[in-house]
Every structure is written in structure tokens, then in C-alpha cells.
KOLTORPA-348455 format. One record per residue (C-alpha): residue number from 0; x, y negated, z. Coordinates in Angstrom, 1 decimal, m for minus. Layout:
BEGIN
ATOM NUM X Y Z
...
END
This chain:
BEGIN
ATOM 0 9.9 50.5 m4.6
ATOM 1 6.2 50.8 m6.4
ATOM 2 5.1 53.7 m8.2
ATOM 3 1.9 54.5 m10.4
ATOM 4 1.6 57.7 m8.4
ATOM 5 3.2 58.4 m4.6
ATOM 6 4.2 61.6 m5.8
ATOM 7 7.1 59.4 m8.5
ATOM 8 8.4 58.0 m4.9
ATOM 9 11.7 59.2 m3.8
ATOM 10 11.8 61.8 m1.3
ATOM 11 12.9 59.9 1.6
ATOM 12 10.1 57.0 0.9
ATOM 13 7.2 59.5 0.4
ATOM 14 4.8 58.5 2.5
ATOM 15 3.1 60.8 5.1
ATOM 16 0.1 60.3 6.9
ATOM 17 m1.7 61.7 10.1
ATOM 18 m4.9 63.7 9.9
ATOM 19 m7.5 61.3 9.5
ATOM 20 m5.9 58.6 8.0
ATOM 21 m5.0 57.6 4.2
ATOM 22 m2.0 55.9 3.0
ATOM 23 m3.1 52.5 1.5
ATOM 24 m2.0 49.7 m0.6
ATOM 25 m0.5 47.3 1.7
ATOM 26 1.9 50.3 2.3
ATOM 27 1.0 51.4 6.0
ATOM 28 m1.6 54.3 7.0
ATOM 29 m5.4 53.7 8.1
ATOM 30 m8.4 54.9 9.0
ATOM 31 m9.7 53.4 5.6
ATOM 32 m9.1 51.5 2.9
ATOM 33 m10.9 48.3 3.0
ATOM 34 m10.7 45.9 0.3
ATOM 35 m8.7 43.2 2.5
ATOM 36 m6.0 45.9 3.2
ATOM 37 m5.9 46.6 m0.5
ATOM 38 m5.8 43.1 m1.3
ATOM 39 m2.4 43.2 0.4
ATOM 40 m0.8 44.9 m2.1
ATOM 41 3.1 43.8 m2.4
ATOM 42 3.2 45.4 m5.5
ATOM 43 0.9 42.6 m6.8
ATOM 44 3.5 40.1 m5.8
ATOM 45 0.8 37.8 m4.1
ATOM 46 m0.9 37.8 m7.5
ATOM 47 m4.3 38.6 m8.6
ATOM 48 m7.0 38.1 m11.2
ATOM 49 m5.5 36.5 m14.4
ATOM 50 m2.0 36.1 m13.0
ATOM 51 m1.8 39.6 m12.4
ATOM 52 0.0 41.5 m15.1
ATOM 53 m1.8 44.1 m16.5
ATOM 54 1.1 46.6 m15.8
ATOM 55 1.5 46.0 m12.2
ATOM 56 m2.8 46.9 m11.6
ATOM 57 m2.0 50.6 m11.0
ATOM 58 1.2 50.1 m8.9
ATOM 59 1.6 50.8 m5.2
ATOM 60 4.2 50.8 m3.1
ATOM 61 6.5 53.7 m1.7
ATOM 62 7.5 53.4 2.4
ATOM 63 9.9 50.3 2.6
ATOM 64 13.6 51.2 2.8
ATOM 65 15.3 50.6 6.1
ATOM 66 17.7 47.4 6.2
ATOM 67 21.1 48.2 4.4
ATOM 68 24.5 46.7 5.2
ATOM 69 26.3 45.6 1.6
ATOM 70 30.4 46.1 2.6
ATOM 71 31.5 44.0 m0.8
ATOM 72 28.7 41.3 m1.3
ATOM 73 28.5 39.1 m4.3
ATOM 74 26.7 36.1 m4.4
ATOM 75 27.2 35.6 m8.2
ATOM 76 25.6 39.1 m8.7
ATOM 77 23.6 39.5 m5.4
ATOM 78 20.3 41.2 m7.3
ATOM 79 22.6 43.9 m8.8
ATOM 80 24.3 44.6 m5.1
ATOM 81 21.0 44.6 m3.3
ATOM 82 19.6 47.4 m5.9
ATOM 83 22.6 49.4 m6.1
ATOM 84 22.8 48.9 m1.9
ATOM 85 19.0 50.1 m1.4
ATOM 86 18.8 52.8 m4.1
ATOM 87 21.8 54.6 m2.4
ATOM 88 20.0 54.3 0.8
ATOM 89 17.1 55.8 m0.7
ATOM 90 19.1 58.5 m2.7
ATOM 91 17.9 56.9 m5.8
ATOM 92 20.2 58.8 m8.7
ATOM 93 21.0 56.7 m11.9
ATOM 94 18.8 53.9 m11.3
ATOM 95 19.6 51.9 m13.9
ATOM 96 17.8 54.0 m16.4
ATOM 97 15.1 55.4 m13.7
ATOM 98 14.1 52.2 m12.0
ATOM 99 12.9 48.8 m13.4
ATOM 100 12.8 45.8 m12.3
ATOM 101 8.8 43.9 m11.9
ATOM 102 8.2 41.9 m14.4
ATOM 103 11.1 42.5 m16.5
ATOM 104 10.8 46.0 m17.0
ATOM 105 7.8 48.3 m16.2
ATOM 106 7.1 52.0 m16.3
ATOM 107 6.9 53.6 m19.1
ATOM 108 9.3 56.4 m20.4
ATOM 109 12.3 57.3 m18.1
ATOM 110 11.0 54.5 m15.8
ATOM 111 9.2 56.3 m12.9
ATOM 112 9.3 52.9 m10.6
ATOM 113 10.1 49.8 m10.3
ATOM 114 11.5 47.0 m7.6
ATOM 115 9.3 44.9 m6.0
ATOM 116 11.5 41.6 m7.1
ATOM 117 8.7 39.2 m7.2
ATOM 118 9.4 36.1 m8.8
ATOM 119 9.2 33.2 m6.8
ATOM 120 5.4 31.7 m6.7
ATOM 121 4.8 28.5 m8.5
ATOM 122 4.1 25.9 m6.2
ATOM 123 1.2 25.0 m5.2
ATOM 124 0.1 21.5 m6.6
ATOM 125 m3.2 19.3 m6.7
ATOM 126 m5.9 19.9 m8.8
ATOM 127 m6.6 16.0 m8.3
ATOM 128 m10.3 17.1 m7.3
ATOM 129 m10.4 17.6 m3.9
ATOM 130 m12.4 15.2 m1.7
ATOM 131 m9.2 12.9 m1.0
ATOM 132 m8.2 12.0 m4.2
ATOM 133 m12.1 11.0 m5.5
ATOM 134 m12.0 9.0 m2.4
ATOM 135 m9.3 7.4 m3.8
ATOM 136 m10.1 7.4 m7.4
ATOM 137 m13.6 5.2 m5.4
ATOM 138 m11.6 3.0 m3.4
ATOM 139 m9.5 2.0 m6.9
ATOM 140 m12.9 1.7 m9.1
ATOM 141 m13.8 m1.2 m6.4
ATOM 142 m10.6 m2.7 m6.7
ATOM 143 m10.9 m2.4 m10.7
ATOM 144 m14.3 m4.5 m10.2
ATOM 145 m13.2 m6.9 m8.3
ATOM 146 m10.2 m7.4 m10.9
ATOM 147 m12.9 m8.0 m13.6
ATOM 148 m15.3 m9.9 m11.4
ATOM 149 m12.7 m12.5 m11.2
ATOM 150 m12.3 m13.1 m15.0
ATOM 151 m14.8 m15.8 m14.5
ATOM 152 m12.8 m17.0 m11.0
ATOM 153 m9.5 m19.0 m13.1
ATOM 154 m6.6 m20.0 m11.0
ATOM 155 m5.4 m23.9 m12.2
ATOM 156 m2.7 m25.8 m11.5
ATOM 157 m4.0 m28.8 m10.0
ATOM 158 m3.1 m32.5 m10.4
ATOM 159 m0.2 m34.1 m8.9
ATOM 160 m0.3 m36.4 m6.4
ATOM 161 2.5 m38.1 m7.4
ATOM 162 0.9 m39.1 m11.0
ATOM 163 0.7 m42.6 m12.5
ATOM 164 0.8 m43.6 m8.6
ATOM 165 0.3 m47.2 m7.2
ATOM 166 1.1 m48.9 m4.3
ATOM 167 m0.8 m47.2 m1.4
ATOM 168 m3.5 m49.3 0.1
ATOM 169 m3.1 m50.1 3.6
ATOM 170 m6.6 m51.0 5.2
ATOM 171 m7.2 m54.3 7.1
ATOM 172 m9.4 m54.9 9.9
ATOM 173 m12.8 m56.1 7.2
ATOM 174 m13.9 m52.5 6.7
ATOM 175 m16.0 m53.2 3.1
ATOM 176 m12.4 m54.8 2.0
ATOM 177 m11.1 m51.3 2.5
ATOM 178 m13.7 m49.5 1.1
ATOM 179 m13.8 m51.3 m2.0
ATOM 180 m9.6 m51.0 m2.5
ATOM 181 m8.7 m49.1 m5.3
ATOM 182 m5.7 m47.3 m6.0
ATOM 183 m4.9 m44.5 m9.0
ATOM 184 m3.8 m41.4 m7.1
ATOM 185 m4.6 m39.5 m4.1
ATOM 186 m1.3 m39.8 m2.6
ATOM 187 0.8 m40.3 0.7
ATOM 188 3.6 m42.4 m0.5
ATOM 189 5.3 m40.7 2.6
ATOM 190 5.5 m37.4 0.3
ATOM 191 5.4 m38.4 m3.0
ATOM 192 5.6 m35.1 m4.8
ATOM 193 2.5 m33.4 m3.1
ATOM 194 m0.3 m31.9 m5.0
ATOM 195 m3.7 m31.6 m5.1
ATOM 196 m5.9 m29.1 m6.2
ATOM 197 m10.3 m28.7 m5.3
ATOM 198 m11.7 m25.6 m4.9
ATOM 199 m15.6 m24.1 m4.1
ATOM 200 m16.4 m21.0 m3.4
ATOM 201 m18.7 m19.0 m5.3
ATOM 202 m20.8 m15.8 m4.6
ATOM 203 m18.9 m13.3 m6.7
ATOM 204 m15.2 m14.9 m5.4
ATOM 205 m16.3 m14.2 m1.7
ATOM 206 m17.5 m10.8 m2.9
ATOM 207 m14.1 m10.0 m4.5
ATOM 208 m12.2 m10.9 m1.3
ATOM 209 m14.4 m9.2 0.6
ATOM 210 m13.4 m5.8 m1.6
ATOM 211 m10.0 m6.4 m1.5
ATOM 212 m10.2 m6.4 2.5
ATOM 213 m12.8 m3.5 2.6
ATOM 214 m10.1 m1.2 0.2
ATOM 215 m6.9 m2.5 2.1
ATOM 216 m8.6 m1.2 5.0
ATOM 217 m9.4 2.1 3.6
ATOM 218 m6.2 2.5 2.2
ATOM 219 m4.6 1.6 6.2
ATOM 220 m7.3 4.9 6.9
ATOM 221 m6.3 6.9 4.1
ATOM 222 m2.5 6.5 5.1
ATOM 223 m3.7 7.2 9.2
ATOM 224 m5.2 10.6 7.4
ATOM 225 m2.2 12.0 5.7
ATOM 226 0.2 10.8 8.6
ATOM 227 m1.9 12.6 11.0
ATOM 228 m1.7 16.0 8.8
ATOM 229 1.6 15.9 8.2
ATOM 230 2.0 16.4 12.3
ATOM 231 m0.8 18.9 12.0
ATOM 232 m2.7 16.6 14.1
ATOM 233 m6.1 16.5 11.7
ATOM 234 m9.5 17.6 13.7
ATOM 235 m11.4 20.1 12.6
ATOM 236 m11.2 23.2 10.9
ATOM 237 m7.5 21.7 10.4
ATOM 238 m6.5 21.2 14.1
ATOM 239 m2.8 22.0 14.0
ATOM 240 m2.3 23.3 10.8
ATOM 241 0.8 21.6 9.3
ATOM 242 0.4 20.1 5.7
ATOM 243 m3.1 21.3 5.5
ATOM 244 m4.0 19.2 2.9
ATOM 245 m1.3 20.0 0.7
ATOM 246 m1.4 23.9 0.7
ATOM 247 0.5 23.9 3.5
ATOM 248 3.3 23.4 1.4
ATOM 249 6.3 21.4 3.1
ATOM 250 7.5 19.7 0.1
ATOM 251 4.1 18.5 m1.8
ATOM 252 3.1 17.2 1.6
ATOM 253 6.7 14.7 1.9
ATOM 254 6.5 13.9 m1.7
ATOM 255 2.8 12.9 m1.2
ATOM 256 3.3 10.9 1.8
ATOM 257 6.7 9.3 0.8
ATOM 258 4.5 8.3 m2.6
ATOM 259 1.8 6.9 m0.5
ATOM 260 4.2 4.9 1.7
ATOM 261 6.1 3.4 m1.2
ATOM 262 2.8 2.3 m2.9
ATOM 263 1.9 0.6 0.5
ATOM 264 5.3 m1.0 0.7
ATOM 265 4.6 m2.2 m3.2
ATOM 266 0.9 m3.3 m2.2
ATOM 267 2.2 m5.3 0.8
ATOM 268 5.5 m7.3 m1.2
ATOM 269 2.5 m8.1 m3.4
ATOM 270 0.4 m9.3 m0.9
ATOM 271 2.8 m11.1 0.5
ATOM 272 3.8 m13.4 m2.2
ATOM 273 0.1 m13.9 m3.4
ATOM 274 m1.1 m14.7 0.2
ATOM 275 m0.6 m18.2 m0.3
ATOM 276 m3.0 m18.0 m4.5
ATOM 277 m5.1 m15.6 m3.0
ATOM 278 m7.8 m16.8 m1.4
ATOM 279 m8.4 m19.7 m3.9
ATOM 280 m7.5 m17.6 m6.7
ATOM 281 m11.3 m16.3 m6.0
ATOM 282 m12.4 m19.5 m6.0
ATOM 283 m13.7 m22.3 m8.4
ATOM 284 m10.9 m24.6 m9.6
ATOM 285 m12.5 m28.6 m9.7
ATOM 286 m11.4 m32.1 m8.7
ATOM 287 m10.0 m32.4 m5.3
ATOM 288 m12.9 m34.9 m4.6
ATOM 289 m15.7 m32.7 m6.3
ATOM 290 m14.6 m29.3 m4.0
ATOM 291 m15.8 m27.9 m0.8
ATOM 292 m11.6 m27.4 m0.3
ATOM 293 m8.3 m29.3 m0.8
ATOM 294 m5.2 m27.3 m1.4
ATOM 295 m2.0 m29.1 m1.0
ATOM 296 0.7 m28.4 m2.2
ATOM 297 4.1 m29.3 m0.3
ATOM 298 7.7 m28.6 m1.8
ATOM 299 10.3 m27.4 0.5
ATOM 300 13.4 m29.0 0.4
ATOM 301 16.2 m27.0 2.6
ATOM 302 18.7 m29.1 4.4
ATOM 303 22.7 m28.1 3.9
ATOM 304 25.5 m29.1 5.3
ATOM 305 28.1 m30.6 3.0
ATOM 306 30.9 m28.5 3.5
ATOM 307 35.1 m29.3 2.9
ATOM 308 35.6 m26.5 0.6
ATOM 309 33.4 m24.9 m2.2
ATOM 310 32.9 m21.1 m1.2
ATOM 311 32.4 m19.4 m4.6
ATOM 312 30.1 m16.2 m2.7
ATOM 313 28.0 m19.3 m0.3
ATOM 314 26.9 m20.8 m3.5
ATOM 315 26.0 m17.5 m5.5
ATOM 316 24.1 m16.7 m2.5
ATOM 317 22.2 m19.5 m2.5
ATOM 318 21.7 m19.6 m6.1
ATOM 319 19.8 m16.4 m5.8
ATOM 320 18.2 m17.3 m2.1
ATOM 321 16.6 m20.2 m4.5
ATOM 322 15.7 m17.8 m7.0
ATOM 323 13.4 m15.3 m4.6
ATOM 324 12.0 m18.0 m2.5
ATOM 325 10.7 m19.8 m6.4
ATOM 326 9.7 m16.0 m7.6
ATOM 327 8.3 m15.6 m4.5
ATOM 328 6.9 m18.6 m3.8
ATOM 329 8.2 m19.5 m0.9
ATOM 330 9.9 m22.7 m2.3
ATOM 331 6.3 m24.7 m1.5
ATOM 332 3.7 m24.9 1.3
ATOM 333 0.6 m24.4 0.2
ATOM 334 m2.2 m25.4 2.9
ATOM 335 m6.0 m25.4 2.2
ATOM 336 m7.9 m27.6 4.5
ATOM 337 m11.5 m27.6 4.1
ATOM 338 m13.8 m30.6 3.3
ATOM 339 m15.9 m31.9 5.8
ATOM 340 m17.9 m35.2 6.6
ATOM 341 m17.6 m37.8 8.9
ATOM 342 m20.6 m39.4 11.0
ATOM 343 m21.3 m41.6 8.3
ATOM 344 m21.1 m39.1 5.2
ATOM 345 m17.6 m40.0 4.1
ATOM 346 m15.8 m36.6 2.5
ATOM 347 m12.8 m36.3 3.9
ATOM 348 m9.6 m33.4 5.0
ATOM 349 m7.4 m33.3 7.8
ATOM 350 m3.9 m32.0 6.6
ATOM 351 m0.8 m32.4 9.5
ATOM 352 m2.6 m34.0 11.7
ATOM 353 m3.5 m36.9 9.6
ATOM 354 m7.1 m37.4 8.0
ATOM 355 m7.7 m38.2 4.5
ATOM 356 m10.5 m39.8 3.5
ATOM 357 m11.9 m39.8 0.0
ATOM 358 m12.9 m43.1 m1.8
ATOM 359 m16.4 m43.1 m3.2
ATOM 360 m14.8 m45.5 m6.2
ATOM 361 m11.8 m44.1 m7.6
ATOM 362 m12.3 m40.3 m6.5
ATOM 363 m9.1 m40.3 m4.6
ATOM 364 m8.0 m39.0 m0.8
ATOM 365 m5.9 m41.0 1.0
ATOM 366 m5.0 m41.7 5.0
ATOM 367 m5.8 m45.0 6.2
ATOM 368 m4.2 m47.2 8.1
ATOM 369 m5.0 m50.4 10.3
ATOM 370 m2.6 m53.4 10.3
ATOM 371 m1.8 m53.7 14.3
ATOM 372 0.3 m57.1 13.1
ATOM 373 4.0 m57.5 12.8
ATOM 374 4.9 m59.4 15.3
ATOM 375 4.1 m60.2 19.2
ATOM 376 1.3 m62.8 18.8
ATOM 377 m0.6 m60.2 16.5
ATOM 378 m0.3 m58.0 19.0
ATOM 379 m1.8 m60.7 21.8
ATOM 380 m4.4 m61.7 19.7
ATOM 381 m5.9 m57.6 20.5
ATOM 382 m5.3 m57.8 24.1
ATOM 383 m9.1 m58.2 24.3
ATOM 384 m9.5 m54.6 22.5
ATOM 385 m12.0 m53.4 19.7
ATOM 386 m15.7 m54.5 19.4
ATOM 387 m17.4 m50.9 19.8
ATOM 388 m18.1 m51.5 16.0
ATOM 389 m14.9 m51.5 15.4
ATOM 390 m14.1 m48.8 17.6
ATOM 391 m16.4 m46.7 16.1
ATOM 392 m15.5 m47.3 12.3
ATOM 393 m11.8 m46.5 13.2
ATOM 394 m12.7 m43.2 14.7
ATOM 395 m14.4 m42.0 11.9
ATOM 396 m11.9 m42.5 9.4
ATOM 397 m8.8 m42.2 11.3
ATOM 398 m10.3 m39.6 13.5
ATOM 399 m9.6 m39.1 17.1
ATOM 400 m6.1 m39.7 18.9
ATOM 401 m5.8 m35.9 19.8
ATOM 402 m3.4 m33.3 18.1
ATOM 403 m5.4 m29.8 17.7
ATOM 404 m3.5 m26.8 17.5
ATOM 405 m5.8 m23.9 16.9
ATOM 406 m4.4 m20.3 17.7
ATOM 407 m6.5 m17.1 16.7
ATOM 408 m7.6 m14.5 18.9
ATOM 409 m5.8 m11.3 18.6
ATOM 410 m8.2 m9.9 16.2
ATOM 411 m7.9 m12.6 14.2
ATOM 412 m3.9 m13.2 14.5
ATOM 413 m3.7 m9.1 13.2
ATOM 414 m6.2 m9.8 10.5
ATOM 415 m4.5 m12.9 9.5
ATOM 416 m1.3 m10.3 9.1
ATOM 417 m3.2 m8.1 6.7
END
């Protein structure tokens, strides 16, 4: 019950000192009033300055009333019960017309005091300019940068390998013959529907990646930081303080950290089917002979087994099975091989194992190959082996007889991940 004056408090709730001590506003004797104890004030309803109603500055609060048992509880009129409950344990006569309720009705008239029914607090929400969000509001002006920077950075198409082909040239043992063969289209007859696209880098490309790695690490951090306060585990002036950097509010903290999770899952789905664009999306689209990479592009053809009876839900399913691996772009390999050069100068790429070497003349990759004769007397006819000329010429453009397999580090496996 609070009261303007202690003297308006019922009998049985007037408070009553010992010498020496004051009765003060958090409702308990002391030695003195300080301004903390004052500040306790449940009359205030955990309110002050501007939320404060101006008719609830004055009030202070009578001695608390002792816990009541309720024989016939409501729970559709539980206020009404509770008031009626406690103003008969305080001897409280017609309170209805004597007592108010705070915030609803306040003293004035036959009002002498009023319940302490405080409304529930609004909850407690961001002001969006604490130190956590600006750090995000950085970490999202670099990515916004690195979106513009690569305006200038365009993605293509490529050319097909598969267009206005002709027969594939298939190198003797005269090594100018082969050099001087010409043939329309950097293909391997062996996959005809292959494409190829050239790529360089450029400065502000390699810059952009480079962002996009820097903020997908921060945002890993940002995530370790709110997992590690909603345990209360934060150093600091925060050591195990639970939801500390939500206002230690239980339900702003899991809405927070279920939003940050879901944008992570979103972020990584995206990742995931641009991994294969992303790299040479930041790169300078050219002619497969004219760039520092090749991309090739492979489809994937699945292999199924004809089966004795059509199975309506089999081929819905792999309608749409077809339909996410396309959207998702899973329905092509897409391997960038870089371009190096051999011995003598030649561009060329190594892509499964096989090298492809460019021709100076028509601007086209292709593998060679060395006719080893069709028959046993060929075959006889080499029993003497290569000159070291020869030798020599066929290693560089064939490349060595070994199969490399490289396999990253664990570093580099986790990065590879990201």
C-alpha cells in the first residue's frame, strides 16, 4: 500500500521505528536515508525520471502486508481477489472507494492510498548503438564495398568447347607438323560439351575476396561472442553474467542469437552454391588463351537404372533433385586450373590429369597425343626408344607419366571449408 503521508497508512501497516533510525523509502528502517535506499522506492514501480508519473513522486510505501491465503481463488478475476484478500488482512474498510489502484487511479479525494500494482516493465530492447552493433554496422560497410568494387569485376559465360568443332588433331612424331596443325575449337572430343572460360586477376578482385574472407571471419567471432554470453561465459566485467549483452533479458538474448544463427545459415547456403562463381566472379573475364586461368566447365550427367515399372513419387523426386542441383549449381563441375608454361614457353593447363597445351596459331587448348602405331611392327620399329630430343619435346607437352594428387594441410582443408 503507498501513501502521500505514513500517517494515511492503515493501522496495522504504520510503520514504527527504533530510536535512532528513520523509516525510509524502500520501506525498512535505517540509520539514514541515503539516496540509493531512496532510490529503492516500490512505490516508483522501478521507474524514474520521465517515466515516472508525476502522481506517484510523493508516494511511499506503508509496511508490506503479511502473505494471505485466498479460500475461493479466481483466475479470471485474480486482481480483484488479491485486493479484497490483502485489504481484509490489513483491516482496510470499503476499499473500493478508499484505495486506488497505481496508475489507474491516484489519490486524490476519498483516495487516501493506493496498491502498489505495477504494470509490467517494457522490455528492454537495443538502442542499436552499443559497441556490437557499430561493429557490425563496419563489418557490413566492407562488405557493401566490396559489392561495388566488383561492378567493374563482370562474371561471363564463356565459350563452348563444343562450338563449330573439327576433328581433333592428333600429333605425329615431326613436332613443327604438330605445331603448325590447326583446328577450330579448344576441345577434347572425349567430352564434347565442355566449356571454356579465361580469367586474370586484378588488384581490386583479390582485394574483394580478401574482404569477403576478413568479414566471414569476423562474423565466425562475432557469433563465438554472443554464444559465449549467452552461457555467461564473456570475460571481463561480464564474467558470468547471463545475457549481459542483452540487458540480461532472457528472451532478447534467444531472439538475438537464434537471428544471428539463421543469418549464418542463410550466408552459408549462399556461399555454398556460389563457391564454384566465386572466386572468378572477382576476376577479369577474357579468352581462355589470353588469361592467367582456365575454368572448365564439365556437365554432370547421373547414371539410373532403367527400372520395370514407372514409380509416379521416384520420378517427382527426381524431377525436383534435378531442379536444386541446376538452381544450385550442382548439375556442372566447374574446375579452374591455372596457366602455366612449359620449358620452352608454351601456355598450357593441366585439367584431370591430362595437359592442355595452347596453340600459338589458332588460340586453342587442346591435349596432345603421339601416334605409338596400330599395329605390332609399329610397335617394333620403337624398340630402340626415343632420341633424347624426342624425349624431351614429349615431356613438355604431354608432361610427365606421374598422377599428382595434392591434399591441403589442415589449415588449409578448414579454410577450403569456409
Amino acid at each position: 500500500v503507498c501513501v502521500a503521508e505514513l500517517s494515511n497508512c492503515p493501522a496495522s501497516l504504520r510503520p514504527s521505528c527504533p530510536d535512532g533510525q528513520s523509516f525510509c523509502a524502500d520501506g525498512d528502517c535505517h540509520d539514514e536515508c541515503t539516496e540509493e535506499i531512496q532510490a529503492q522506492n516500490p512505490c516508483h514501480c522501478s521507474r524514474s525520471g520521465g517515466k515516472l508519473p508525476s502522481e506517484a513522486h510523493d508516494l511511499i510505501p506503508c509496511l508490506v502486508i503479511p502473505n494471505v491465503t485466498i479460500q475461493q481463488f479466481h483466475p479470471w478475476n485474480s486482481q480483484n481477489d488479491i485486493r479484497n484478500a490483502c485489504g481484509a488482512e490489513a483491516n482496510i474498510t470499503d476499499q473500493s472507494k478508499t484505495v486506488g489502484v497505481w496508475g489507474k487511479s491516484w489519490l486524490g479525494g476519498d483516495i487516501a492510498a493506493v496498491w502498489a500494482e505495477c504494470p509490467a516493465a517494457p522490455s528492454p530492447n537495443y538502442k542499436y548503438t552499443e559497441s556490437y552493433w557499430i561493429a557490425v554496422y563496419a563489418v557490413g560497410s566492407i562488405r557493401d564495398k566490396s559489392a561495388d568494387s566488383s561492378d567493374g569485376v563482370a562474371p561471363g559465360s564463356g565459350r563452348s568447347m563444343g562450338d563449330n568443332m573439327a576433328e581433333k588433331p592428333v600429333f605425329g612424331s615431326t613436332p613443327k607438323d604438330a605445331l603448325t596443325e590447326s583446328w577450330s575449337g579448344s576441345v577434347d572430343m572425349a567430352m564434347p560439351n565442355n566449356r571454356l572460360s579465361g580469367y586474370s586477376d586484378s588488384i581490386l578482385g583479390t582485394v574483394c575476396v580478401w574482404s569477403i574472407a576478413v568479414v566471414t571471419i569476423l562474423w565466425i567471432c562475432f557469433l563465438g561472442v554472443w554464444t559465449a554470453d549467452y552461457y555467461g561465459s564473456l570475460p571481463g566485467k561480464h564474467s558470468g553474467v547471463l545475457y549481459s549483452l542483452a540487458y540480461e533479458n532472457d528472451f532478447l538474448e534467444l531472439a538475438t542469437f537464434l537471428i544471428l544463427w539463421g543469418i549464418t545459415f542463410v550466408i552459408l547456403i549462399v556461399l555454398y552454391v556460389l563457391k564454384p562463381h566465386l572466386r572468378n566472379y572477382f576476376r577479369l573475364l577474357t579468352l581462355p588463351a589470353k588469361g592467367e586461368y582456365v575454368c572448365v566447365v564439365r556437365p554432370l550427367h547421373e547414371i539410373k537404372v532403367t527400372e520395370t515399372s514407372v514409380n509416379w513419387l521416384q520420378v517427382h523426386i527426381n524431377v525436383l533433385t534435378e531442379w536444386l542441383q541446376a538452381a544450385m549449381s550442382r548439375d556442372k563441375e566447374y574446375t579452374t586450373c591455372p596457366v602455366e608454361r612449359t620449358s620452352e614457353g608454351r601456355l598450357y593447363f593441366t585439367y584431370q590429369c591430362t595437359r592442355y597445351v595452347l596453340d600459338e596459331q589458332t588460340q586453342q587448348y587442346a591435349p596432345y597425343e603421339f601416334d605409338l602405331g596400330s599395329g605390332h611392327r609399329g610397335l617394333i620399329d620403337q624398340a630402340g626408344g626415343l632420341s633424347s630430343t624426342e624425349a624431351s619435346y614429349r615431356l613438355e607437352l604431354v608432361g610427365p607419366n606421374f598422377i599428382e594428387v595434392k591434399v591441403p594441410n589442415i589449415f588449409g582443408a578448414f579454410a577450403r571449408e569456409l
